[in-house]
N, C-alpha and C positions, 0 to 999 in steps of 0.2 A: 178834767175830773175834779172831786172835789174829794176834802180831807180832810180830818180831826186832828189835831194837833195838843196833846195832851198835854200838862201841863212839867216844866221844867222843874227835876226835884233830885235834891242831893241826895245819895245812897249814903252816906255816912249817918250816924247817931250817938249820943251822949257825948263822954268827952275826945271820941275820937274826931270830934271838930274841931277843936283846938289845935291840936297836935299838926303842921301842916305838911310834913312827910309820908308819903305812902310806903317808901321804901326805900333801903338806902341806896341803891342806885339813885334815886333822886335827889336823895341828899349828896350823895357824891356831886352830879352833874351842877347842884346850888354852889355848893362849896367851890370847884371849878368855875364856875363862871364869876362867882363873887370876889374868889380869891386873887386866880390871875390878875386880873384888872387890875385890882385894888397894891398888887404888889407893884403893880408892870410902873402905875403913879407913880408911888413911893419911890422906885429905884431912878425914874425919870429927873423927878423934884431934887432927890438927894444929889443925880448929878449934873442935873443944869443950874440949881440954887444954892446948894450945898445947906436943904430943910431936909429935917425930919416929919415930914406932913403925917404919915402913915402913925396916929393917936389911937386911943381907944375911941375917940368920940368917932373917929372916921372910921374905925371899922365897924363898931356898932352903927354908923348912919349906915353904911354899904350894906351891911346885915336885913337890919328895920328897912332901907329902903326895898330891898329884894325881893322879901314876904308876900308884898301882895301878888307877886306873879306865882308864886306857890299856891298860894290860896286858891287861886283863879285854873288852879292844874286839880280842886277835888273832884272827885267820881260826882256823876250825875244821868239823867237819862231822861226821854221823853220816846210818847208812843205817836205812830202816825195812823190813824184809823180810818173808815171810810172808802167806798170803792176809788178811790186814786193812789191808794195806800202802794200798789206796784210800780204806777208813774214814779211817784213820790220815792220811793227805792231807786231803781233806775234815774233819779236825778241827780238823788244823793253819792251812787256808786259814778257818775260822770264828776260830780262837784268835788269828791275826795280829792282824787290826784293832781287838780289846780292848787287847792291848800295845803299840799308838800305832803302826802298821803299815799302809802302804795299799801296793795293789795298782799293782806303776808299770809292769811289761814284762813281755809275757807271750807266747814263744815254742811255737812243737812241743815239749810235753814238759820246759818250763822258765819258770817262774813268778816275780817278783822283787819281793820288798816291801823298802819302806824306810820309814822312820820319820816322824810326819808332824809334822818341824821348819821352821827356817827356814837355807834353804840354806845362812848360813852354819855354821849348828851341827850339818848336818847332812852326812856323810861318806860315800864307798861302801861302808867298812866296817863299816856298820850295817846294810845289807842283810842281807836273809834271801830266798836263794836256794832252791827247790824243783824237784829236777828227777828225769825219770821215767828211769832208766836200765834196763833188761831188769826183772827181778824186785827191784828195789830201788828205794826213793825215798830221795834225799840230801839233805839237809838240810845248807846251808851257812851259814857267816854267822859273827861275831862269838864268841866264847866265851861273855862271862855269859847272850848271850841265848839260845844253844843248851844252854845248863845246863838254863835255866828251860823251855823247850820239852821239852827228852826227858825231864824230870819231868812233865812234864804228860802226853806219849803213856803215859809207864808207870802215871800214877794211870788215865788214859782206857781202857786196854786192857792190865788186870792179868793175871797168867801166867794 
């Protein structure tokens, strides 16, 4: 069957693109993953070298370097239109649970996976939302994971 594949576009606007937090649970789980690590060295270095590695330049790299996976976590969405538009659903509800996704709410015409971590590490905007609107199914959720997805409907249902 064949399908429209609408274009990939950020739901944020003005300066709330900058800003690269949605919430702080997700700042917490940044914080956590940036932090441990960055101490677990430090404590490492201090007792096999007897250095003080753990600088500002080093936490600011650990910081700066982090970012872009936050980035890559903003709200986005595309639509899938076209009589395959059900296939194309049904592909995506099969494709979820390979990329660590289970099925948590599921309303009239609106579906919601989220990632199957451990609540702390895991945020609402990891969700991957599915909903049926007239002649379109929308597809929302996070930016890299909606990359990885509308790549997959176009290799699954080529022009």
């Amino acid at each position: 069957m064949k399908i429209e594949l609408t274009k990939l576009s950020l739901l944020e606007t003005g300066l709330r693109r900058f800003w690269p937090f949605r919430s702080a649970a997700q700042l917490q789980s940044y914080l956590l993953c940036v932090l441990v690590p960055l101490v677990g060295i430090g404590a490492l270095a201090q007792a096999v070298w007897h250095a003080h590695v753990i600088g500002i330049p080093a936490v600011a790299g650990a910081f700066g370097g982090a970012l872009p996976s936050v980035y890559l976590a903003r709200p986005a969405r595309f639509g899938v239109k076209g009589p395959g538009r059900a296939q194309a659903l049904a592909a995506l509800e099969a494709r979820l649970p390979l990329l660590g996704f289970q099925p948590s709410d599921t309303e009239t015409g609106l579906w919601v996976y989220r990632k199957r971590l451990p609540r702390l590490l895991r945020w609402e905007q990891q969700a991957v939302h599915l909903a049926m609107d007239g002649n379109t199914v929308w597809v929302s959720g996070h930016y890299a994971g909606l990359l990885s997805l509308r790549r997959f409907l176009r290799q699954a249902f080529p022009a």
